[in-house]
N, C-alpha and C positions, 0 to 999 in steps of 0.2 A: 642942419642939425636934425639928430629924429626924435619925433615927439613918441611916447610909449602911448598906444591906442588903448583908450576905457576900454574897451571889448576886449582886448587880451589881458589886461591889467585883471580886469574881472572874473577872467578865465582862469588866469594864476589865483587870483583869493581864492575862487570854490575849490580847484584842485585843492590846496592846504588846509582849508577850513575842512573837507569832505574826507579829504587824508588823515588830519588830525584824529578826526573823530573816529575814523576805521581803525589807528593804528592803536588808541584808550579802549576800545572796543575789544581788541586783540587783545590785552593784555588781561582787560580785567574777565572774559570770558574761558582766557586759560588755569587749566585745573589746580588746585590749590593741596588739593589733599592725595594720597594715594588710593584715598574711599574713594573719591570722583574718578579717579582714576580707572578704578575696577569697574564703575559703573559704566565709563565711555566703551570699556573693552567689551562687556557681557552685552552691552547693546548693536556694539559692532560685531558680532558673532552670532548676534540673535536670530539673523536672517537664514544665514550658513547652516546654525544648529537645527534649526526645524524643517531644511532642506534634506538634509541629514540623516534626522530622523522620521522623516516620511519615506526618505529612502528604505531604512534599516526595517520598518514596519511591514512595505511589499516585500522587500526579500524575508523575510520573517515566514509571512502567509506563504509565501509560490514552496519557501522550503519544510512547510508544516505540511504541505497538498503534495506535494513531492514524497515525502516519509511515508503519508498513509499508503499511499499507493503502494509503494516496495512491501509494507507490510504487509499486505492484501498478497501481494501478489508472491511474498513469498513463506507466508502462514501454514502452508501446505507439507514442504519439504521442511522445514523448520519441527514440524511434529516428529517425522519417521527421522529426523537427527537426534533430535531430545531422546526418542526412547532410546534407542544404543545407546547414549550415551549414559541413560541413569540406568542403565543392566554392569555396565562398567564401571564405574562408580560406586555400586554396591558390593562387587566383590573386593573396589580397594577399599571401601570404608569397612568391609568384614577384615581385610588382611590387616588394615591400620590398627582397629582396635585391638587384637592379640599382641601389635608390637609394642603398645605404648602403655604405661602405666599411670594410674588416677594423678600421684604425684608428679609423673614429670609434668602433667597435664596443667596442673595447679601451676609449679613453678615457672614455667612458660608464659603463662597467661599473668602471671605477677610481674614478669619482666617486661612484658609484653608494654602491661601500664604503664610500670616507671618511664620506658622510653619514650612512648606514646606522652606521656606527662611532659619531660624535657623536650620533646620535641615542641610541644604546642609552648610549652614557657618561648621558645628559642626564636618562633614564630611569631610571637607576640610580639617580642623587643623589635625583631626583624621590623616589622609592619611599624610599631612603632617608631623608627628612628626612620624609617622610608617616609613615612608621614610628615612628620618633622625636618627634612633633609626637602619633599615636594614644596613645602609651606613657605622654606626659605627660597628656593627657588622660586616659588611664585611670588613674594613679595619683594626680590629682588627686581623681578623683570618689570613688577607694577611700577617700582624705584627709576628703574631707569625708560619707563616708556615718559612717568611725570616730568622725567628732567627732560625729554625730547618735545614733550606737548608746550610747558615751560617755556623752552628756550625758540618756540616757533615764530612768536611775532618779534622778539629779538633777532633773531638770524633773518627775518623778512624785512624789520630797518635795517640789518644791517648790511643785505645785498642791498637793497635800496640806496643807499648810503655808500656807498663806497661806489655804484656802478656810476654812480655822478661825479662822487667827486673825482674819479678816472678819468671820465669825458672832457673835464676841464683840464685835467694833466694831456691829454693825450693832444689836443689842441696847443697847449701851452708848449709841449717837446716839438711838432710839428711850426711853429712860430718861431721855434729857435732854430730851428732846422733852415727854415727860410731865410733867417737872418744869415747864418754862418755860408748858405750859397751864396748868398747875392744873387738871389732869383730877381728875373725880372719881368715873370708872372703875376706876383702873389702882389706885392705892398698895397693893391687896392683890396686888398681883402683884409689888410693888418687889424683895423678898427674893428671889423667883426669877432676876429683872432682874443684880441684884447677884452672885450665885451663878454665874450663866453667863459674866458680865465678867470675873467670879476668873480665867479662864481667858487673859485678856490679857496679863496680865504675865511668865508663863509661854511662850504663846507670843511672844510681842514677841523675849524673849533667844533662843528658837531660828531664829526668823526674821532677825533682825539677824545672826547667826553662818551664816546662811544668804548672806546678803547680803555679808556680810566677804569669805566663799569664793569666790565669784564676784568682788569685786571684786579679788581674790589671784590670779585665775586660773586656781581650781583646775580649774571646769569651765567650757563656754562658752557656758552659756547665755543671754549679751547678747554681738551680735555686735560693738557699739560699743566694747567693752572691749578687742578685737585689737589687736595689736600694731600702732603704723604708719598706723592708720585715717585718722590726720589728717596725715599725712609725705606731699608730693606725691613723687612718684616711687617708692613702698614700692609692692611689689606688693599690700599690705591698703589701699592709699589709697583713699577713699572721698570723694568730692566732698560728697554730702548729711550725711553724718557728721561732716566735717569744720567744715564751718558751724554745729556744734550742739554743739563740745567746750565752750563755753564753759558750756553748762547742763546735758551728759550728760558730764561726766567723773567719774571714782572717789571723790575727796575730797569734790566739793559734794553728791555721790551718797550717798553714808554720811551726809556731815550731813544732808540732810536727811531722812532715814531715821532715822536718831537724834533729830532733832527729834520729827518725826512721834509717834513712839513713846511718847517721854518725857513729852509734850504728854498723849497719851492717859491714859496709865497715871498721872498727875499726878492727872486730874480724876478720873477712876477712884478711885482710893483717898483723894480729900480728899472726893467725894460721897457714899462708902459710909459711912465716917469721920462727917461732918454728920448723916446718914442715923440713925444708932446713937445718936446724942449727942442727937438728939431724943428720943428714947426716955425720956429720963432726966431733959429738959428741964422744967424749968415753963413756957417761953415757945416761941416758934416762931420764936425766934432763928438754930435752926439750919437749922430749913426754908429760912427768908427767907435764908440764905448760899447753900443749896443752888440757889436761882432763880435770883439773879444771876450763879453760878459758872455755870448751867449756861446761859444765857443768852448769856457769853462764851464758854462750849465750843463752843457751837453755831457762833460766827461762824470760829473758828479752823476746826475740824471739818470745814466746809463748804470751806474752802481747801484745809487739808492732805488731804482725802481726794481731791477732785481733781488734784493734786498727785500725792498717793501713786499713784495709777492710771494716771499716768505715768511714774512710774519703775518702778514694779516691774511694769505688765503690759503698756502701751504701748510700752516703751523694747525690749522683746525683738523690736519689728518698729518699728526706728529709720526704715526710708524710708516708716512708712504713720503719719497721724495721725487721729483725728477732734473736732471738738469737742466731741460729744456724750459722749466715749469715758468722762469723769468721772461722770457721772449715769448711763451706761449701768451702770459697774460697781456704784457704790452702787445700785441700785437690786435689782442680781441679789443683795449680800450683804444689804439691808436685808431686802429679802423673806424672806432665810432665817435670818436672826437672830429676824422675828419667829416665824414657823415653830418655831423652838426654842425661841421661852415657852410655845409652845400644845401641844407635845411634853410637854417638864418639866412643866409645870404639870400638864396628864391624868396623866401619870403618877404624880407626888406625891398628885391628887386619887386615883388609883385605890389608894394605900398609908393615905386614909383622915387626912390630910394636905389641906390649906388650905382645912379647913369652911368657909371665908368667898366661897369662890370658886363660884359659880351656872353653869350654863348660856348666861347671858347676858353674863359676861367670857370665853366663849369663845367664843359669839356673837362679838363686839368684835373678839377677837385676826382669827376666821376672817375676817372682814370684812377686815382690813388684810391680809391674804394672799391674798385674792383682790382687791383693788380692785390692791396694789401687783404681781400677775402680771400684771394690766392695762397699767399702768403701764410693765414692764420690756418687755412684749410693743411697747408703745408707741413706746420708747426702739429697741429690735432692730428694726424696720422701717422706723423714721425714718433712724439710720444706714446702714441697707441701702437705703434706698432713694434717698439722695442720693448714695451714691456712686456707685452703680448710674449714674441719671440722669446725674450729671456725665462718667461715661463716661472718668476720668482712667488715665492705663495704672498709675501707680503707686499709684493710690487703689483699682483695683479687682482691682488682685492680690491681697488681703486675702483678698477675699471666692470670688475664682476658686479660690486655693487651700485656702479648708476645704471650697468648693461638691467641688473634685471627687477631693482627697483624704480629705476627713472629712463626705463626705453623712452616712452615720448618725449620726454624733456631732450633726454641724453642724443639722441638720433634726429629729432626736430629741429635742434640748433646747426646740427650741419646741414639741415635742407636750408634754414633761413639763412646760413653766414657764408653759405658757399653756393648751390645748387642753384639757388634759385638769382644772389647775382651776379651767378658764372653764365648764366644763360639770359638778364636782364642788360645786363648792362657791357657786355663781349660786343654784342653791336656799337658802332660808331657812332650811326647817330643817335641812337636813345640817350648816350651819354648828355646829348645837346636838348633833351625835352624836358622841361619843368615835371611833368605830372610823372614822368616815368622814376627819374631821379628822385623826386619824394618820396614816391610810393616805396621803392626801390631801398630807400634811406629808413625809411620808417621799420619797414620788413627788419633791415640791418641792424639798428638798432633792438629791437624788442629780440632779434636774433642773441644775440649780444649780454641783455641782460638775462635771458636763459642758461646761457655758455656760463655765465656767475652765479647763477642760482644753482646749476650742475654743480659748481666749484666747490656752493662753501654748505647746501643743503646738505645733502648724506652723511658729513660728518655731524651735524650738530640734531638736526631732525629725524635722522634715517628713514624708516618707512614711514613714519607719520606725516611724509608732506601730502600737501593739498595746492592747487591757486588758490589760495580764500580772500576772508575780510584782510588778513595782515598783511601778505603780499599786494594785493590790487590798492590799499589804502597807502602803504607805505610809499608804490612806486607814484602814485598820486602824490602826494606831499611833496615829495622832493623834485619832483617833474614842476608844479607849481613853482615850489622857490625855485626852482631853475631859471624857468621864463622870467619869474619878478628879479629877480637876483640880475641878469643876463641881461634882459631889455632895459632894465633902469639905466645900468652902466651905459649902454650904447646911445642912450640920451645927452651925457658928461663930454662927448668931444664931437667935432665933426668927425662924420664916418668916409672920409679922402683924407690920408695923411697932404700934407703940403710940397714937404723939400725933403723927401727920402729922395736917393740920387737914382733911383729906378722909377720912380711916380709915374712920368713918359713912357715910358717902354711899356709899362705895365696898362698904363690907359691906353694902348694903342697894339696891344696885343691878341694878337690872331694866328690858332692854330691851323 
């Protein structure tokens, strides 16, 4: 049995306790007012402005030093112009005056005012309504920087929050996966399998209560949610939006979020359940429950997870969709689910912990961590590259806006989720070294929650993101309860199933 070490137990408390506090931190230091607002802007432009205008002052002088010079220099020929021209001048202001008479002179000059009058009225309003017309503009744009500043340590739990509770789906699909092969690899790795999914049910309720708050309004992070969105004539009216309440409104939204969930965490706790009951078994009664169950998980699984990647990280940019957008995400949370058996597992193995597990079930894992960064790399260029190609205006603003707001995020995650282990772990044997595989696995991961923070930032923060206090705190927290969450469970059974009918093969396997 594994006992959970104080030293990591302690490790998980500060992560949470340090997270908590970053994430209260986040919230109450975001801006309240659109006064605060204006202030953050005028500060953030205060550097730029007086770069600006020290510019504007030398060109100022070089073109004042510039001017006198020409005059100087051409003061001369300037005179011998003047005079021609006032000897010319004179004889038309002698021929003008015989043609013109004192009165028309008057009434010209009275016309002259009136228009001159209308005109400066006309100008006034002009000026005036441009005033009024800039005012609203600017205090809209203040409007909506607050709601992006706002909803910044929201949208920071909420990458946070969902990139875990993925990690435990992505293990949990992969468990089922093993089951319906009849691998006879994996079953000494099942208990770690089970140990990391512990963590589903856990998060699923703080995710959903995530999900609640938004659909309350509390923050705005799905812009479909506004007021009015589907009312023609509301100033929120949205033409594309409005075509699509019938499938992104609030109620079928939670249901099917609550399905979703419930769906999981069902097979979750009747497979782990089966799993244990074998143990104890004389027959392999309860395996043969666990294939079929998992068999029909799979086919739900496969719906509901492309499903779910459209409500909860497609639906935050309602005018852009892609097909592929379901498989692209499972594929970034699969990879890092398995990442985290090949993590637990070394490190259980290095506590002296699952004697049964060789070099060659971590062979295996690394294999599936590098074929499936393949894979996602696969997925990220195929969607980029057909929207690209189709060249649509509202299919490639997606892509224009992480290209040139979030280059390093945007471009850094495929150095971390492909490049670096396409060329880390392509080798054979590194696959088989602990420090290479962690390292390797760690990269992947923090790879992984960038590729999410690409996904769901730009819609909700635009250009105001940052890594700060809310992201670094948030992904604390829930890293924390992960470990606490994760290693408790893996204390509740022995970590060797007993009488799964592969147990043998599996202890005694070598690639």
């Amino acid at each position: 049995m594994y006992t959970f070490s104080k030293n990591l137990k302690n490790i998980a408390f500060a992560l949470m306790i340090l997270g908590l506090v970053g994430i209260v931190y986040g919230f109450l230091a975001a801006p309240k007012t659109i006064e605060e607002v204006e202030k953050i802007v005028a500060e953030s432009h205060h550097d730029g402005a007086h770069h600006t205008n020290a510019e504007a002052t030398h060109n100022a002088h070089a073109t004042h030093e510039k001017a006198s010079i020409d005059t100087t220099h051409t003061a001369t020929s300037n005179e011998e112009v003047a005079k021609v021209e006032n000897d010319s001048l004179h004889s038309e202001i002698v021929l003008s005056n015989q043609a013109i008479t004192e009165d028309t002179i008057a009434h010209e000059e009275a016309s002259n005012l009136d228009v001159a009058a209308i005109h400066a009225e006309e100008a006034k309003d002009v000026a005036k309504e441009t005033k009024v017309d800039e005012e609203k503009e600017h205090h809209a744009h203040l409007e909506h920087v607050l709601h992006q500043l706002q909803n910044k340590p929201w949208a920071a739990l909420y990458v946070a929050c969902i990139f875990f509770l993925l990690i435990s789906m992505g293990v949990l699909a992969f468990y089922a996966i093993q089951q319906v092969a009849q691998a006879g690899w994996s079953p000494v790795l099942f208990r770690v399998m089970q140990g990391i999914t512990a963590y589903l049910p856990v998060a699923s309720v703080i995710f959903f209560v995530l999900l609640l708050l938004s659909g309350f309004h509390v923050n705005h992070l799905f812009v479909w949610m506004k007021e009015g969105v589907d009312v023609v004539g509301h100033e929120n009216y949205d033409k594309l939006i409005a075509g699509k309440t019938g499938y992104l409104n609030v109620a079928f939204w939670l249901t099917r979020a609550a399905i979703f969930l419930l769906g999981w965490n069902v097979y979750r706790y009747l497979s782990r359940k089966n799993c244990l009951a074998q143990d104890e078994s004389n027959d392999n009664s309860f395996y043969k429950k666990n294939f079929k169950m998992s068999a029909a998980f799979l086919v739900f699984f496969i719906v509901s997870e492309s499903i779910m990647a459209w409500d909860w990280i497609m639906s935050v940019d309602p005018h852009w969709f892609s097909t592929l957008f379901g498989w692209y995400v499972f594929a970034s949370f699969f990879v890092s689910g398995i990442t985290t058996i090949s993590i637990v597992t070394l490190y259980l193995k290095s506590k002296g912990y699952l004697e049964n597990v060789n070099t060659s079930h971590i062979h295996d894992l690394s294999k599936f961590m590098f074929g499936i960064s393949v894979f996602w790399t696969y997925l990220w260029f195929s969607q980029f590259m057909l929207i690209w190609y189709s060249n649509i205006p509202e299919e490639v603003t997606y892509f224009k806006t992480r290209i040139e707001q979030y280059n390093l995020p945007f471009f850094g995650a495929v150095v971390m989720n492909f490049i670096f282990p396409f060329l880390v772990l392509i080798n054979t044997d590194f696959k088989r070294i602990t420090g290479i595989v962690v390292f390797a696995g760690i990269v992947i991961l923090f790879g992984h929650y960038i590729d999410f923070f690409n996904m769901i930032m730009p819609a909700t923060v635009g250009d105001q993101w940052f890594i700060g206090v809310p992201e670094i705190s948030s992904l604390m927290f829930f890293l924390g309860l992960f470990i606490f969450v994760v290693f408790t469970a893996l204390t509740k059974a022995p970590l060797t199933p007993k009488r799964n009918p592969f147990i043998e093969e599996s202890k005694h396997f070598h690639y």
